[in-house]
N, CA, C and O atoms as CSV, one atom per row, in Angstrom:
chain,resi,resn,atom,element,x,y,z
A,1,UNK,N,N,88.205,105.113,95.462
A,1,UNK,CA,C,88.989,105.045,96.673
A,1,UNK,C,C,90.205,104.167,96.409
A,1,UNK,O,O,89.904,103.056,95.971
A,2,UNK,N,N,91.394,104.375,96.555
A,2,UNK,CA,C,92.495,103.692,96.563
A,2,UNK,C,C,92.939,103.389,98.017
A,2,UNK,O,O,93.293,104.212,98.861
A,3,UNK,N,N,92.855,102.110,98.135
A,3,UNK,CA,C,93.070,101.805,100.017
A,3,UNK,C,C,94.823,102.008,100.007
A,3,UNK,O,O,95.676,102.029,99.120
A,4,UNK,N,N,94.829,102.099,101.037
A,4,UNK,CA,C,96.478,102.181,101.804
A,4,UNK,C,C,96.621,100.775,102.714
A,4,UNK,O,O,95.913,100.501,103.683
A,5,UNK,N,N,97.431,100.160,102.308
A,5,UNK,CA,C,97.947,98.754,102.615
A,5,UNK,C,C,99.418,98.641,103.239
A,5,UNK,O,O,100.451,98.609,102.570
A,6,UNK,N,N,99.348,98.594,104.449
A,6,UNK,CA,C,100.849,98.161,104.522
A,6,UNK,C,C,100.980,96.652,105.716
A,6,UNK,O,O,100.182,96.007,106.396
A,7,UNK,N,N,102.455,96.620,105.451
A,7,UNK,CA,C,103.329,95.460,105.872
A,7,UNK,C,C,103.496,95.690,107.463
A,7,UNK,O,O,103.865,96.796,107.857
A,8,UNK,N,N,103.195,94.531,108.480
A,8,UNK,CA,C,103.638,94.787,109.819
A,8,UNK,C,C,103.729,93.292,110.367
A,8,UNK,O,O,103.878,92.310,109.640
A,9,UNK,N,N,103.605,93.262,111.899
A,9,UNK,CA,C,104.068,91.759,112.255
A,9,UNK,C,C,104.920,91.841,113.134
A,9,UNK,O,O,105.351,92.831,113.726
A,10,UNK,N,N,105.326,90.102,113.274
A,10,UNK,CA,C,106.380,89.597,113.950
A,10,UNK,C,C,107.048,89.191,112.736
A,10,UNK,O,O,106.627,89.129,111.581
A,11,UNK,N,N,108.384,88.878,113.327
A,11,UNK,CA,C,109.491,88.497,112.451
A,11,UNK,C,C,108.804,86.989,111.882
A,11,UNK,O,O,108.197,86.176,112.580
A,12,UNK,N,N,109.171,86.859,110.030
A,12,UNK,CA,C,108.654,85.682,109.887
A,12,UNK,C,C,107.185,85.369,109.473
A,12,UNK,O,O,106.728,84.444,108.802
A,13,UNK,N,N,106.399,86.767,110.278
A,13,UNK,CA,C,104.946,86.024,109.699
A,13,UNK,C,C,104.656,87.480,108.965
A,13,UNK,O,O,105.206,88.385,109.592
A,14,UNK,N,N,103.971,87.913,107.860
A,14,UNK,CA,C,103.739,89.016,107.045
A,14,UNK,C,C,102.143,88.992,107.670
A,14,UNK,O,O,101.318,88.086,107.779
A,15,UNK,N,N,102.124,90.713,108.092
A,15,UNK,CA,C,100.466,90.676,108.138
A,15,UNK,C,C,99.911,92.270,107.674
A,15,UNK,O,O,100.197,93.057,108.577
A,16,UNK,N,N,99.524,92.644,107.044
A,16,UNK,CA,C,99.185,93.562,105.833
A,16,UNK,C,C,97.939,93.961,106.394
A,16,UNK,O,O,96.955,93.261,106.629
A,17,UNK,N,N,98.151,95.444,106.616
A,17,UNK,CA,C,96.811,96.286,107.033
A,17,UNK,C,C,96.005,96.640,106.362
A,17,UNK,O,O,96.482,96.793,105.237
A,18,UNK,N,N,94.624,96.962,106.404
A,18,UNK,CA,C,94.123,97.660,105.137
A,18,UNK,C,C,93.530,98.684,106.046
A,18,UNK,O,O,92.856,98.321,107.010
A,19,UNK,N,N,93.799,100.253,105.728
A,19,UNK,CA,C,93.233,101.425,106.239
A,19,UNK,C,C,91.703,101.833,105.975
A,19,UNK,O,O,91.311,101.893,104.809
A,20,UNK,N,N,91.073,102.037,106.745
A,20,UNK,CA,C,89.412,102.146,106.099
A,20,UNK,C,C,89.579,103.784,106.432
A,20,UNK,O,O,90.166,104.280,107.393
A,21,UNK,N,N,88.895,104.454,105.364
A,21,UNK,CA,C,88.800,106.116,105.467
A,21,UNK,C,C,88.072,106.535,106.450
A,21,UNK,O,O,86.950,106.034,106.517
A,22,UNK,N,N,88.406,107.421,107.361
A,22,UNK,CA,C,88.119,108.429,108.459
A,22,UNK,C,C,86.440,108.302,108.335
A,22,UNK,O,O,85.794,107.794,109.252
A,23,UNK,N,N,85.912,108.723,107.324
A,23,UNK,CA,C,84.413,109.267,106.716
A,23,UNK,C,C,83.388,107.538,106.743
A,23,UNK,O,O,82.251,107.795,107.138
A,24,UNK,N,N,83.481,106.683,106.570
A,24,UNK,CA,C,83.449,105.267,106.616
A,24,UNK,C,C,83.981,105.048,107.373
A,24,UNK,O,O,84.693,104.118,106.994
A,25,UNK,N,N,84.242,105.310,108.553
A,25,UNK,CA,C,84.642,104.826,110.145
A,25,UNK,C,C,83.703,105.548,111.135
A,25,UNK,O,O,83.116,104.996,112.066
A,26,UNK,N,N,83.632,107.024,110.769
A,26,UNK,CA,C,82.547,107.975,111.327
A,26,UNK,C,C,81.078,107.676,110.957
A,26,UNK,O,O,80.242,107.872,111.839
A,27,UNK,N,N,80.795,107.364,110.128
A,27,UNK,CA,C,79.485,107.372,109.679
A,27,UNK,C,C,78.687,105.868,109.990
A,27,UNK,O,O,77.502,105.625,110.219
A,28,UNK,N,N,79.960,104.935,109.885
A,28,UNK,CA,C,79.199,103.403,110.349
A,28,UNK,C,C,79.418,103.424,111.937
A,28,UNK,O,O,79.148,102.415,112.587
A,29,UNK,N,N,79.960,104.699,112.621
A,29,UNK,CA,C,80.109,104.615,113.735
A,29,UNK,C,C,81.327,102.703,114.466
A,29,UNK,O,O,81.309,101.868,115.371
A,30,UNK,N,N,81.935,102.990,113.512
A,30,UNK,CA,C,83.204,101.882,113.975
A,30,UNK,C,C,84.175,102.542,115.098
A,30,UNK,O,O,84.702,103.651,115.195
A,31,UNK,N,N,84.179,101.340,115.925
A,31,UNK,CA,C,84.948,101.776,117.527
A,31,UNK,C,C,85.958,100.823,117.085
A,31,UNK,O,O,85.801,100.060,116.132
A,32,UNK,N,N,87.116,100.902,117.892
A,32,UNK,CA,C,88.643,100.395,118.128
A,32,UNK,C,C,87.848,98.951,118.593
A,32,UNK,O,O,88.121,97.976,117.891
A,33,UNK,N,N,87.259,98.819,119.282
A,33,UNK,CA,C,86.917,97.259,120.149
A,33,UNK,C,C,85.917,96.424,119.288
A,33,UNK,O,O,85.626,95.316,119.739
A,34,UNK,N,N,85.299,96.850,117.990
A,34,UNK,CA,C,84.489,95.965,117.278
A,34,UNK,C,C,85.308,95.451,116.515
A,34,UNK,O,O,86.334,95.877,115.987
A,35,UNK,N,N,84.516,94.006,116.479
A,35,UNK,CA,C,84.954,92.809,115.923
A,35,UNK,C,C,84.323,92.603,114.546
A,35,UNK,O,O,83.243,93.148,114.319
A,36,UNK,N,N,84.932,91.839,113.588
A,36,UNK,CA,C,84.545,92.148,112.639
A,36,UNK,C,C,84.843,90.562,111.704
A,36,UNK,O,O,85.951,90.025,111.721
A,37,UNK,N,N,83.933,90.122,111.116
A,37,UNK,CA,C,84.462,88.800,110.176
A,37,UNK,C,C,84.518,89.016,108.971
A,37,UNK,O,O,83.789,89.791,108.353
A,38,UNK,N,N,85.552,88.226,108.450
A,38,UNK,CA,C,85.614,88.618,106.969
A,38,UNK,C,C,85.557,87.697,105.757
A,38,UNK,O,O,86.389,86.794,105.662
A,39,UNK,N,N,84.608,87.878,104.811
A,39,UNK,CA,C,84.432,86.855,103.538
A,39,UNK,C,C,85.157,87.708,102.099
A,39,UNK,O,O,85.157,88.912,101.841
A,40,UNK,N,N,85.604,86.819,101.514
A,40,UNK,CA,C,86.350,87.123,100.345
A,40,UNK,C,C,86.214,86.335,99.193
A,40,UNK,O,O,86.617,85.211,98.893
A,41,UNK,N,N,85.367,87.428,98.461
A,41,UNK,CA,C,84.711,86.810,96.845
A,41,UNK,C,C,85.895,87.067,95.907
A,41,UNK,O,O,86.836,87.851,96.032
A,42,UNK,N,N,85.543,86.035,94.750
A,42,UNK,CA,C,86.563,86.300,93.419
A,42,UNK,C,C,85.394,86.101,92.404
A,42,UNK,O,O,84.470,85.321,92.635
A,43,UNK,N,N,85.478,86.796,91.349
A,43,UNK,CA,C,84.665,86.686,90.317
A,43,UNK,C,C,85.352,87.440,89.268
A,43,UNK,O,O,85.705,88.620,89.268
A,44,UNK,N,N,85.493,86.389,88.232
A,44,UNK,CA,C,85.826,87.747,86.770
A,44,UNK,C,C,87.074,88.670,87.321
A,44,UNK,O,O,87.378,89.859,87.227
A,45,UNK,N,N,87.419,87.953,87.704
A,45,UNK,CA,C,89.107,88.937,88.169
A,45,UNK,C,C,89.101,90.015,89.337
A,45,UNK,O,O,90.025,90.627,89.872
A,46,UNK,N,N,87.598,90.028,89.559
A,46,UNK,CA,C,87.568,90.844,90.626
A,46,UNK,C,C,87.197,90.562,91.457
A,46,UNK,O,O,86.146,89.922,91.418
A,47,UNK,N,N,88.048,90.967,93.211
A,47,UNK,CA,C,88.078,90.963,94.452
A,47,UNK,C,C,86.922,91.608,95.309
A,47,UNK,O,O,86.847,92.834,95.230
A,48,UNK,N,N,86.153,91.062,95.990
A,48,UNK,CA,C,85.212,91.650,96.958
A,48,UNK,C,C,85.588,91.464,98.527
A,48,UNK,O,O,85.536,90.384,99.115
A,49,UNK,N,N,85.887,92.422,98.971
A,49,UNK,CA,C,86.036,91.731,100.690
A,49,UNK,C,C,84.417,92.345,101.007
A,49,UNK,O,O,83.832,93.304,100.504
A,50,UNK,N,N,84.056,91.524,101.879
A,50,UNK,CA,C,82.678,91.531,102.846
A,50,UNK,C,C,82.714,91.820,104.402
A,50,UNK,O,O,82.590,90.804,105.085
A,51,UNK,N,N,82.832,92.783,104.963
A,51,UNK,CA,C,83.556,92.919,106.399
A,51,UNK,C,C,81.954,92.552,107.115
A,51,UNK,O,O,81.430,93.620,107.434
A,52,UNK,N,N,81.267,91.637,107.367
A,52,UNK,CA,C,80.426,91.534,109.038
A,52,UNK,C,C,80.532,92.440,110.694
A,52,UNK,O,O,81.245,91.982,111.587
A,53,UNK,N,N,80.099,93.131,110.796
A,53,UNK,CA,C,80.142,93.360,112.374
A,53,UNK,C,C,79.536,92.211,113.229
A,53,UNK,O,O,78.371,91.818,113.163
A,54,UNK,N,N,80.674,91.659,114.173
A,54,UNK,CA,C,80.021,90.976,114.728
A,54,UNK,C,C,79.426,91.129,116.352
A,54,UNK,O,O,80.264,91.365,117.223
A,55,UNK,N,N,78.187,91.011,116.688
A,55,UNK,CA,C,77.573,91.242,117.872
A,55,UNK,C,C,78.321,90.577,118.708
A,55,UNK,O,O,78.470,89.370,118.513
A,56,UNK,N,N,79.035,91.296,119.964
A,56,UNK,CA,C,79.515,90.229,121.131
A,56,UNK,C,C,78.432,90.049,121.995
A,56,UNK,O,O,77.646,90.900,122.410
A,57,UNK,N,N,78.480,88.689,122.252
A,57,UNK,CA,C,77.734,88.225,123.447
A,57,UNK,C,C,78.021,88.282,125.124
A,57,UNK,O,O,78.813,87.869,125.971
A,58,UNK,N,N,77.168,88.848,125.021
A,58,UNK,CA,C,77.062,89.730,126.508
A,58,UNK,C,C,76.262,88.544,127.645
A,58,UNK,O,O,76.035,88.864,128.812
């Protein structure tokens, strides 16, 4: 998979999207309103992002 990354924002601050594929949005059943936390490994040159769903409290 090669992600699609782009550039957006306010003037001044850079904030960089990362697109998640249609098929992995459908299948984990991801909605527009879930929240999500994020951890970011480095090892050996390579990058891991860790996305969490997080439960809102109701």
């Amino acid at each position: 998979m090669k992600p699609r990354v782009h550039k957006g924002g306010k003037p001044g601050q850079e904030t960089y999207y990362l697109n998640i594929p249609r098929e992995i949005v459908t299948s984990l059943d991801i909605k527009p309103d879930d929240e999500f936390e994020l951890k970011v490994e480095t090892k050996d040159g390579e990058i891991t992002l860790c996305y969490k769903r997080v439960k809102k409290a109701t």
